[in-house]
N, C-alpha and C positions, 0 to 999 in steps of 0.2 A: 281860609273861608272868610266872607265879608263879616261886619261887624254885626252880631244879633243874628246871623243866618243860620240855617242847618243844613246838614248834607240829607239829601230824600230820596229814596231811590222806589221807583216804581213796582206797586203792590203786584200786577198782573205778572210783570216780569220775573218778581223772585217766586210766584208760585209756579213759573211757567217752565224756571231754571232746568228743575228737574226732571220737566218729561220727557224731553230726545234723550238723555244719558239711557235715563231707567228704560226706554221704549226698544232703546239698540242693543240694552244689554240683555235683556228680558228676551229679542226676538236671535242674541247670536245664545244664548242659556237653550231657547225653545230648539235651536235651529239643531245643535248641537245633540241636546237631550234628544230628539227623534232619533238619531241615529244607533241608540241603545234601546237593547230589548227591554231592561227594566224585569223588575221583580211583576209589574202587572199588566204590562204588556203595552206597547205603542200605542194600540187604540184605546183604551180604558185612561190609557195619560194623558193623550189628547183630549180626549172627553174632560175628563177634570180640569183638564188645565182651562177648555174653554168654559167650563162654568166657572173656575176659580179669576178666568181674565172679565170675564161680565162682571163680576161681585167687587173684585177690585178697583173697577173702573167707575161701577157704583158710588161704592163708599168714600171712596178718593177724591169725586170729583161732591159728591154733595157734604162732607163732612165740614164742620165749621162753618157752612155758609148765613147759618145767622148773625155769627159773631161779624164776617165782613159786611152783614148788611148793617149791622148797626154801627160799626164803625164808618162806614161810607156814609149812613145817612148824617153825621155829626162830622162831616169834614167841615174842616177850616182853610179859609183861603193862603194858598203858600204865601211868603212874605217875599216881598221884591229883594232881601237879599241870600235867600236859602237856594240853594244851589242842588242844579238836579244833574243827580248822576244815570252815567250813559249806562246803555241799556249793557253792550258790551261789558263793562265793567260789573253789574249788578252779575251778569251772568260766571264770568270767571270767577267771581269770589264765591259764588256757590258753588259752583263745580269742584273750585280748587277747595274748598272746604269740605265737600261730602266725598270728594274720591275714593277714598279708603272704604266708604260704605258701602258705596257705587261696586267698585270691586271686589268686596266681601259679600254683596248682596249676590252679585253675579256667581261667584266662585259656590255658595250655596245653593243656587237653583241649579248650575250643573251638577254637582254634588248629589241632589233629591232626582234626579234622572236616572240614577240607578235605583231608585224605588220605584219613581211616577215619572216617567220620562216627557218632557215635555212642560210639564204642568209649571214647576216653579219659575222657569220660565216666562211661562205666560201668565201668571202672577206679576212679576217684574213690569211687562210690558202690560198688562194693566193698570196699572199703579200710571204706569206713567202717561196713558191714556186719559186717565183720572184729572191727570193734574192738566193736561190740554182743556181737556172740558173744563176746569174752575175757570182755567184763563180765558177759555173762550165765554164763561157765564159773565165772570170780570168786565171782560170787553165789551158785549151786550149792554151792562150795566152804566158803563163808561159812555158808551153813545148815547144814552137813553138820557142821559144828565147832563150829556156836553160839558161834561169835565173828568180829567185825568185823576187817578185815583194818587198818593205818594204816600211812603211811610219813611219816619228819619230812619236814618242806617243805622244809627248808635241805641234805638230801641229791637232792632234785629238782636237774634241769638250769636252764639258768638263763630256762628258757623255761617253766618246770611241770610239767615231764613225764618220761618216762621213770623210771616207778617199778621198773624191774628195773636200773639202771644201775651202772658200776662205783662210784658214792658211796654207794650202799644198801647198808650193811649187815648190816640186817634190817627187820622188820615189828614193830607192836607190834599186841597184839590188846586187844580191847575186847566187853565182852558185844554180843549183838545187836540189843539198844534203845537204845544209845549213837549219838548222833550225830542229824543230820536227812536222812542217805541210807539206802532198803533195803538191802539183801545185793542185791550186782551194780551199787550204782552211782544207781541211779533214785528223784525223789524217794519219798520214806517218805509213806505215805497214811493221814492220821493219823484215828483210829477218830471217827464219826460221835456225836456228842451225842444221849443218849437224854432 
């Protein structure tokens, strides 16, 4: 790393890490759980599950959101030698750091299928809904400023995540063609050769 720089890796992206795993695992837990009677029956599971997938996607997606607006609103400008990491990169180290949870998470909502079939499931796959919406409020927020949101890697948890956490304490910002992720997290779709 240059001299005085930091490694940054994009706020939108590590909230954003987690919601294809949780969304796939959450809809193969649901897909699965359907196919069992359950203790209350398929329809009463479904039902729960979809008020339990609304509530999750609620709370998931607006939780913490003050804390990132006040850290966003106190960014500081990245330093010409802090170095931003790819998005690719930001995303494997979360994944490869939550797997086990990913998979325990999952192994549980099948598991609650033999009581509420369906439901933990779509639990799961709300959560990870959740977290699309923050990225997608992220990115919103991101256009609306014309600047890139970043937090250092070495103030992440020791799993990649939680970019609002008590080690953060601030953001740095970056124009909005910096980097290889859009505003909100998603790859950047780079303009077609004439």
């Amino acid at each position: 790393m240059a001299r005085g720089g930091q490694g940054l890796a994009r706020v939108a992206v590590v909230v954003r890490a987690g919601a294809a795993p949780l969304w796939w695992a959450g809809v193969f837990a649901a897909g699965v759980g359907v196919l069992v009677p359950g203790f209350t029956g398929r329809r009463i599971g479904v039902m729960a599950g979809a008020a339990l997938f609304i509530v999750a996607a609620a709370v998931v997606s607006y939780r913490r959101r003050r804390r990132f607006a006040a850290l966003a609103h106190g960014a500081a400008r990245a330093g010409k030698h802090d170095v931003l990491q790819d998005r690719a990169v930001t995303v494997r180290n979360w994944r490869r750091a939550h797997r086990w949870w990913l998979l325990l998470a999952c192994a549980v909502a099948l598991g609650s299928s033999l009581a509420v079939p369906a439901a933990g499931g779509m639990l799961l796959a709300g959560a990870g809904t959740g977290l699309r919406l923050k990225a997608a409020w992220l990115g919103r927020r991101e256009r609306a400023e014309d600047a890139l949101l970043w937090v250092r890697v070495d103030w992440l948890d020791a799993r990649g995540g939680r970019p609002t956490g008590k080690a953060v304490k601030g953001y740095r910002g970056t124009g909005i063609a910096a980097g290889d992720a859009a505003p909100g997290g998603a790859r950047r779709r780079t303009a077609a050769l004439v």
